[in-house]
MARLUMDO-677226 format. One record per residue (C-alpha): x negated, y, z negated. Coordinates in steps of 0.02 Angstrom, whole numbers, plus 50000, padded with zeros to 5 digits. Layout:
BEGIN
XYZ
...
END
This chain:
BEGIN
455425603443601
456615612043726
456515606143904
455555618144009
456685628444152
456835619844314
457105633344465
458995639044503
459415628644368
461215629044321
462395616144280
464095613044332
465085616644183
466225598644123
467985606844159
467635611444362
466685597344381
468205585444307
469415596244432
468275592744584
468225575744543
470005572744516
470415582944701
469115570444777
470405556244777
470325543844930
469255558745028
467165557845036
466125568844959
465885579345148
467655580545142
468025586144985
466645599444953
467565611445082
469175612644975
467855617244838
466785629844919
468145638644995
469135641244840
467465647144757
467065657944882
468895664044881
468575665644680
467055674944683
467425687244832
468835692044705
467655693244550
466535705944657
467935716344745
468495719644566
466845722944488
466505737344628
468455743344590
467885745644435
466315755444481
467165765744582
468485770844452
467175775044343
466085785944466
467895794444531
468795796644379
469055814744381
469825815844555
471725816544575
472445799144560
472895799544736
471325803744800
470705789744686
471855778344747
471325780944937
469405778744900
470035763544800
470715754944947
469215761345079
468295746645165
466835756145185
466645758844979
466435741244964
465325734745131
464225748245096
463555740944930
463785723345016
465475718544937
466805709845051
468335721445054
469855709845035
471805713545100
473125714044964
473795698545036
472045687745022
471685695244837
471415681944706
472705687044586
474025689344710
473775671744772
474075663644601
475455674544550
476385671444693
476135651844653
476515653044509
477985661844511
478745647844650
478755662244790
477745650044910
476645633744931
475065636844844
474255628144996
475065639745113
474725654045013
472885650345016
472805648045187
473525664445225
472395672345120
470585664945216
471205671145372
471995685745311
469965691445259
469375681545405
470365694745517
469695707445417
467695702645420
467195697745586
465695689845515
466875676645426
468055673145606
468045653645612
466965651045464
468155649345325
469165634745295
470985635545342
471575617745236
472275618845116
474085617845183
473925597045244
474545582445192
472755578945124
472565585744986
473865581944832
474665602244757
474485596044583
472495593244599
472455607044695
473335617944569
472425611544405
470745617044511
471365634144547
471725637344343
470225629944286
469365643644416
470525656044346
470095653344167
469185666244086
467805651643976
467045647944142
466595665244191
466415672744027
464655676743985
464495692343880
463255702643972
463345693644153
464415698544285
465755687544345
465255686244526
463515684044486
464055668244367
465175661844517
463995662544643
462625654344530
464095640744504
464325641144697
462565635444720
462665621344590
463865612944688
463175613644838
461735607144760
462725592644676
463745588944828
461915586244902
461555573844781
463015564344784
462985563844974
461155557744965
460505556645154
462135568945212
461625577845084
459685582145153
460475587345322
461085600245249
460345608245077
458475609045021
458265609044844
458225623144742
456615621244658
455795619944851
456545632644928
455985640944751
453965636844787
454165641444986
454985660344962
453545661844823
452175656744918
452595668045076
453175683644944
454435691745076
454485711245003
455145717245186
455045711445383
456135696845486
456315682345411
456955667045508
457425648245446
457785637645638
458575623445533
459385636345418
460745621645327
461795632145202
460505645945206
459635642445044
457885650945121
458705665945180
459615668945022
458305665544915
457105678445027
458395690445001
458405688344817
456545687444786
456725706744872
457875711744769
456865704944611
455405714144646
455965730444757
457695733644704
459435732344767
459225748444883
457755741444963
458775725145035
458925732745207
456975730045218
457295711145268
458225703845412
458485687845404
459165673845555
459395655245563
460155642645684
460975625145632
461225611545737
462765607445624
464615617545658
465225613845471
463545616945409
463305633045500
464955638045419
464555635245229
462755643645279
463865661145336
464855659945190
463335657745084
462665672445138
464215684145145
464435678044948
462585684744890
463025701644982
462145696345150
462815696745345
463525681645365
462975683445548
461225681045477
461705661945505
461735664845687
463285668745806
463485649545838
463055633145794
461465623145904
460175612645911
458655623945893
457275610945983
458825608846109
459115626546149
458235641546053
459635655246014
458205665845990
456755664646128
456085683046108
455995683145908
454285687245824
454645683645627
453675688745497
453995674745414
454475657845436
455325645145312
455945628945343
456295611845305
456665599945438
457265584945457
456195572045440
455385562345576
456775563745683
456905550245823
457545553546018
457675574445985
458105582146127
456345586546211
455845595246366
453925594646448
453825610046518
454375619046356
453375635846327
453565630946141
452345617046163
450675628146158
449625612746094
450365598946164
452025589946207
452735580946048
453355562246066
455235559746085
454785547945946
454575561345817
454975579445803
453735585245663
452525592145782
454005599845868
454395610745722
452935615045650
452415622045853
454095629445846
453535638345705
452035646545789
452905650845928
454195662845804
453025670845738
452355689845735
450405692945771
450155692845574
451555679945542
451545666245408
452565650445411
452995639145281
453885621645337
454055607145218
453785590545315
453415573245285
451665567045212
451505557245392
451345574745481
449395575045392
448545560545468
449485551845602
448815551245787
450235541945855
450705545446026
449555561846047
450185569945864
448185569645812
447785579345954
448965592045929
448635593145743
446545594345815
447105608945922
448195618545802
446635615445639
445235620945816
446405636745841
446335641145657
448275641645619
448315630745469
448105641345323
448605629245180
449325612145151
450025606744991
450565589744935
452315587344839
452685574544717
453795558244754
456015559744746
455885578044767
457345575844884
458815564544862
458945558045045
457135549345022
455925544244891
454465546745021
453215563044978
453255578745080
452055592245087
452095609945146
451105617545281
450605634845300
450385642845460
449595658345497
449435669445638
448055680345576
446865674245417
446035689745438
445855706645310
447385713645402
446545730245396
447575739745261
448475723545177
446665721045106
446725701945100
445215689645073
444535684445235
444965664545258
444625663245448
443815645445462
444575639645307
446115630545245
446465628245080
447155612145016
448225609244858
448775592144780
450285596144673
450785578744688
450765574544496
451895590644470
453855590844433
455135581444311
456425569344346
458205577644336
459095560944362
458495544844410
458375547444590
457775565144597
456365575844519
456085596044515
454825609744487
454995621444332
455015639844360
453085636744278
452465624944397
453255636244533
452245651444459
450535640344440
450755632644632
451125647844720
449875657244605
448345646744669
448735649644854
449155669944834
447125671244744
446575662144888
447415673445006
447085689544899
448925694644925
449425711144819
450255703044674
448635690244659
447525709244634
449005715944559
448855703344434
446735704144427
446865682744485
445215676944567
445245659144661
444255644044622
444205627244668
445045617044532
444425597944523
445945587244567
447015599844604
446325613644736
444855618444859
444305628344993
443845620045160
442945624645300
443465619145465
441765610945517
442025597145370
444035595045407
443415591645598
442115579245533
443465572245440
444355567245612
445715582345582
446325573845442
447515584745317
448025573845188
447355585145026
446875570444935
445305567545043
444665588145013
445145588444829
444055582544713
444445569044578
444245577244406
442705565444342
442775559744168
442105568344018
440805552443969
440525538444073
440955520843999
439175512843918
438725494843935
439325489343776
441095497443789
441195487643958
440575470843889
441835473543744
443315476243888
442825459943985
442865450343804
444475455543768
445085452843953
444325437743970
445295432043805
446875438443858
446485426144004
446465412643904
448025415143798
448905416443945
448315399743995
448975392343828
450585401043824
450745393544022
450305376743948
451705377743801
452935382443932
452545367844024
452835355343881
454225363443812
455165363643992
454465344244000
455505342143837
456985351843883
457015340844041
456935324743949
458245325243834
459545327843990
460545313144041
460235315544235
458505319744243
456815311044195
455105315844204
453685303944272
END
């Protein structure tokens, strides 16, 4: 049977992977992974600037060839379909030929080339690497990665486009490095398959979209490409998208992330800081909201007379209730948030969380919660869950959605996903589809009538809630408690239970004689051993 499709799956093909590895040397993985990225993104910037070269060529081809020649060396023909223009001096080829041919230190040469394009897109000033040229890294690793990138079997796919296969490779590594770096790792990269579920569940066709612990960008990307999917390329104007990172490097590989799938870089935020710490963006009203913070974060930096703290200060002990207010206070009059958090965020009442969680469920914000399975994330084997905030669980007049004011729906997806290593475990594109599916015919979003999908509660896996029995249920959120158990088909009769206890009970007692066997036999063992004796 062939393994079911786990979201943004792609692996890292052998032959880069055995380059990376051999450039890692005596330097860690948060080292290392910058060399990488940067000569990816240096890779794939080429790949697309030559792909739209081509394009124009084609759509030019009967003008003059110096006319041609002038339009193929315009900036603006390339920005303007989201393509990074690149200088003669930065372009790929150039680069390696020059290398090649012994005109100049391949580390130099590559380091000329970053700022070179730096200089020429203000969005990437300070963002990529300048490295290369150090004592750090060894020029024969560094070369043998640069030819494997340059060899035509990794990008070859009849049918694909280069930069589309580079960027897709570009993401598996950042989603390796994650997994190699383990708790690092978490700080700065959510899993595909969640970010997957989150941009599904919120279904971003247009409006702001904002991530305030943004990492390498993965929601904002992935909003970006769910428009795309289902509007087309010349609708993805219809989003803006902004972040913040606490994080400089991070904040870095999150512009470049974005400049590589055709976005502004500056998306990422003009500079790194630490959004509870100082909000970049007090005035913002998002349509949507996706993030994943970190984890029960101790000592954050936390002020009392915040105006973010509508329902209550948060303890300097935790941050959950920090972000998930934050959240709220991003968000549009008919905003929806989506924040992944850990499974402690549903039922504590530690230093006045419960009451802010009370006053949050009283004020009818919570829209959905949905519990996630175990190892989703390689920094932690604990369970997460998503919330989902609304402003407004109203009709919204012409959006014609189902009425959920007083309600929150609750979803235990808990026994969903597949391990993809031994640490780690994933959604499949399916699971993705079925999750998001149940929470889009609760809301009666336009692809859930599009698609003619009714809710109903499902035994075990989803209900509907009203708020009076979530307050008699001391403003507890932990789906488990709302969804129902699916009850077996026949219940066990008396004679299939005697039978069990028979056969129980015997097991008992051949475990008694197998301990009693074991006894004599170690008596035995014991006996026949010059220094010991038994009484």
């Amino acid at each position: 049977m062939p393994s079911r499709k786990r979201a943004g799956e792609r692996d890292v093909p052998d032959l880069l992977w055995q380059a990376v590895s051999r450039l890692r040397g005596s330097m860690d993985t948060a080292r290392y992974k910058h060399y990488v990225l940067g000569l990816l993104f240096l890779r794939h910037a080429w790949a697309a600037f030559t792909e739209r070269r081509d394009e124009i060529a084609r759509e030019l081809a009967d003008l003059p060839a110096a006319t041609l020649q002038t339009f193929l060396e315009s900036p603006d023909e390339y920005t303007s379909e989201g393509v990074l223009w690149i200088p003669p001096v930065a372009r790929w080829d150039a680069v390696t030929a020059h290398a090649r041919a012994g005109e100049g230190e391949l580390g130099t040469l590559l380091d000329g080339a970053t700022q070179a394009l730096a200089r020429q897109h203000r969005d990437l000033h300070d963002v990529l690497p300048r490295i290369y040229d150090r004592a750090l890294v060894d020029p024969v690793l560094l070369r043998n990665l640069v030819d494997v990138l340059d060899r035509p079997g990794l990008t070859g796919h009849p049918g694909r486009r280069e930069s589309e296969i580079l960027r897709e490779l570009y993401e598996a590594l950042i989603e390796r490095f994650a997994r190699e770096e383990g708790k690092r790792g978490a700080d700065f990269h959510t899993p595909s398959s969640v970010t997957e579920l989150v941009v599904q569940l919120l279904e971003p066709y247009g409006g702001r979209i904002h991530d305030p612990c943004c990492g390498t960008g993965g929601f904002l990307i992935k909003a970006g490409r769910f428009l795309e999917a289902h509007r087309g390329r010349e609708h993805r104007d219809d989003i803006v998208v902004s972040g913040q990172e606490i994080n400089q490097t991070t904040w870095r590989l999150a512009r470049m992330n974005l400049s590589l799938s055709g976005m502004d870089g500056a998306g990422a935020g003009a500079r790194w800081a630490d959004t509870l710490a100082e909000d970049l963006l007090p005035d913002l009203d998002a349509d949507f909201v996706m993030s994943h913070p970190p984890f029960n974060t101790r000592n954050w930096a936390r002020r009392q007379d915040d105006p973010r703290w509508t329902f209550g200060v948060p303890p300097r002990t935790n941050a959950n209730f920090a972000w998930l207010q934050h959240a709220c206070a991003k968000l549009a009059p008919t905003g929806t948030a989506a924040v992944v958090l850990a499974n402690g965020s549903l039922s504590t009442k530690q230093s006045g969380e419960g009451a802010i969680r009370a006053a949050m469920i009283d004020q009818d914000l919570v829209a959905c919660l949905i519990a996630l399975p175990e190892r989703l994330f390689p920094s932690t084997a604990i369970p997460a869950c998503v919330w989902i905030l609304a402003k407004d669980k109203s009709p919204q007049g012409a959006s014609k959605l189902t009425d959920r004011r007083g309600q929150v729906l609750f979803v235990d997806a808990s026994r969903h996903g597949s391990l993809i290593d031994r640490a780690q475990r994933a959604f499949a594109d399916d699971e993705i589809a079925a999750i998001a599916d149940i929470y889009r015919a609760w809301r009666g979003t336009r692809s859930a009538r599009a698609s003619n999908t009714v809710y109903e509660d499902v035994a075990g896996l989803c209900r509907s809630v009203p708020l009076t029995e979530i307050r008699g249920c001391g403003h507890v959120l932990t789906p488990g408690r709302y969804v129902e158990v699916t009850p077996l088909e026949t219940a066990p009769d008396d004679a299939h239970i005697a039978r069990l206890t028979h056969d129980f009970l015997a097991l008992l007692d051949k475990a008694d004689n197998l301990a009693s066997d074991l006894q004599q036999e170690l008596r035995n063992t014991a006996n026949g051993l010059p220094w010991t004796s038994t009484p």
